[in-house]
N, C-alpha and C positions, 0 to 999 in steps of 0.2 A: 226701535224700528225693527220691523220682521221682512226677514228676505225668504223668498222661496226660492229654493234652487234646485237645480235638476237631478237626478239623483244619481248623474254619473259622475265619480269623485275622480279624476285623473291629476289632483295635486295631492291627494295622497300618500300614491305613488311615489313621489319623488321628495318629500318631505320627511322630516326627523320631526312630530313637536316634543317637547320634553327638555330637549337636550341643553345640559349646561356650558356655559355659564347663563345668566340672563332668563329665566324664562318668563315669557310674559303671562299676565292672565288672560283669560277666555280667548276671544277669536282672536287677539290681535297674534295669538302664539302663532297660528298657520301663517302669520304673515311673516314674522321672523323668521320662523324655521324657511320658510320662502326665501328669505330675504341671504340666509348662513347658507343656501345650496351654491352659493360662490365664495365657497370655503380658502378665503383668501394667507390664510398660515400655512395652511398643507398643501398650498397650489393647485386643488380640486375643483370644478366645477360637476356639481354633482347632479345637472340638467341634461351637460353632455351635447351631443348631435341627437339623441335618442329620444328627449323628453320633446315632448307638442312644442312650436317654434314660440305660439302665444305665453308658454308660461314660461320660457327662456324674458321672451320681451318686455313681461309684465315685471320680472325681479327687475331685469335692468332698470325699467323703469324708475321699479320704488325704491330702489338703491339709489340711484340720482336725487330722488324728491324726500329719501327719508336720511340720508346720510349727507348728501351734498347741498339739498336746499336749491334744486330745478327741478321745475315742475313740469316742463316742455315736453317730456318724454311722458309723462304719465297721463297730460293729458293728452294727449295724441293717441295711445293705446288707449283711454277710457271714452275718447270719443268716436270708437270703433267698434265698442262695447254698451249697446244700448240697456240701460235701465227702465221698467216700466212700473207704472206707481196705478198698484188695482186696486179701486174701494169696497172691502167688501162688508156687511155684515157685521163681521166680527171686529173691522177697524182696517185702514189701510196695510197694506205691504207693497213690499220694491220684486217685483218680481224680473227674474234673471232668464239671459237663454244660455248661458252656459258657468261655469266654476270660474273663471275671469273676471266675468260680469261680478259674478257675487262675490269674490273678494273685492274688488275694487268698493262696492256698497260697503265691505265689511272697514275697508280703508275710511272711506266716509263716517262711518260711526264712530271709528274710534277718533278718527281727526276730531270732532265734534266731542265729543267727549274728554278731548286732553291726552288722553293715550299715549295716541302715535307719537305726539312729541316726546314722550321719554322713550322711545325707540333712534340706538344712537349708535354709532360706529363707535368699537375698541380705539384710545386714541393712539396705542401703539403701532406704526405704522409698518411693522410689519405682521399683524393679524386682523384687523379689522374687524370682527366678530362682531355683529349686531346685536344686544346685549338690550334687555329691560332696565332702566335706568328708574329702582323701587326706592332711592334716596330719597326723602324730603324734600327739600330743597334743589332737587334734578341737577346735581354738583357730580354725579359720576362721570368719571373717565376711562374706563378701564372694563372690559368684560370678566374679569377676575381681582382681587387685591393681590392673591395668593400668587397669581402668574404672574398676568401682564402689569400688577401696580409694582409687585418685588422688583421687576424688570426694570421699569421706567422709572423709578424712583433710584433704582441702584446708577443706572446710567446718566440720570439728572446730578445726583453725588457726583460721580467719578470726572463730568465735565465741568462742576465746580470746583473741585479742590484741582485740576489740572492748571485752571484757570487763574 
């Protein structure tokens, strides 16, 4: 599926993609890095009061529907964000009126594709880091082995042999 979109990039702006742990492949990364600007280990929100109120809404959103498994919120924001499906020529596209719309399409694709589902909350409760989950088998828990698995695995011990 081909989206067009506007060519004003205002998430950008406010996004890291790259950054480890987790990164995802192609588009789904802008949606992570989206998703890690509520930088839940270092008490950060890196949207602010400053960032457009929509891409505030749209994280929260997908944080509920991609972490928590409610979907309420996302479609309520995607049903305020119209998609529009032009035939042309050279084959259809989804065409967007603004960078919200077309992540949200881009949400879509990858949903459809399997994707999104290996996009998964760190289960260490205190970082949260939304993390690519490239396991086989989609068995990961942990945005890192080296941090958060050392971590929760040391404390998984310690509550055992207390026990």
């Amino acid at each position: 599926m081909v989206v067009d979109v506007p060519q004003v990039n205002t998430l950008d702006g406010w996004i890291e993609p790259g950054v480890e742990p987790g990164v995802a492949p192609g588009r789904l990364e802008r949606v992570r890095a989206l998703l890690n600007t509520d930088d839940r280990f270092h008490g950060v929100d890196r949207l602010g009061d400053e960032a457009p109120r929509a891409l505030r809404e749209l994280r929260d959103a997908l944080r509920a529907f991609v972490v928590d498994g409610r979907p309420e919120a996302l479609d309520e924001v995607a049903s305020t964000r119209p998609l529009v499906l032009r035939v042309q020529a050279d084959g259809p596209r989804l065409t967007a009126d603004d960078e919200v719309a077309a992540l949200l399409a881009d949400v879509l694709e990858e949903h459809r594709a399997g994707r999104l589902q290996r996009l998964k909350a760190c289960a260490n409760p205190d970082c949260q880091w939304v993390y690519f989950d490239a396991s086989r088998n989609r068995s990961g828990r942990w945005c890192s082995m080296g941090e958060c698995g050392d971590v929760m695995k040391a404390r998984a011990y310690r509550a055992r042999a207390r026990g």
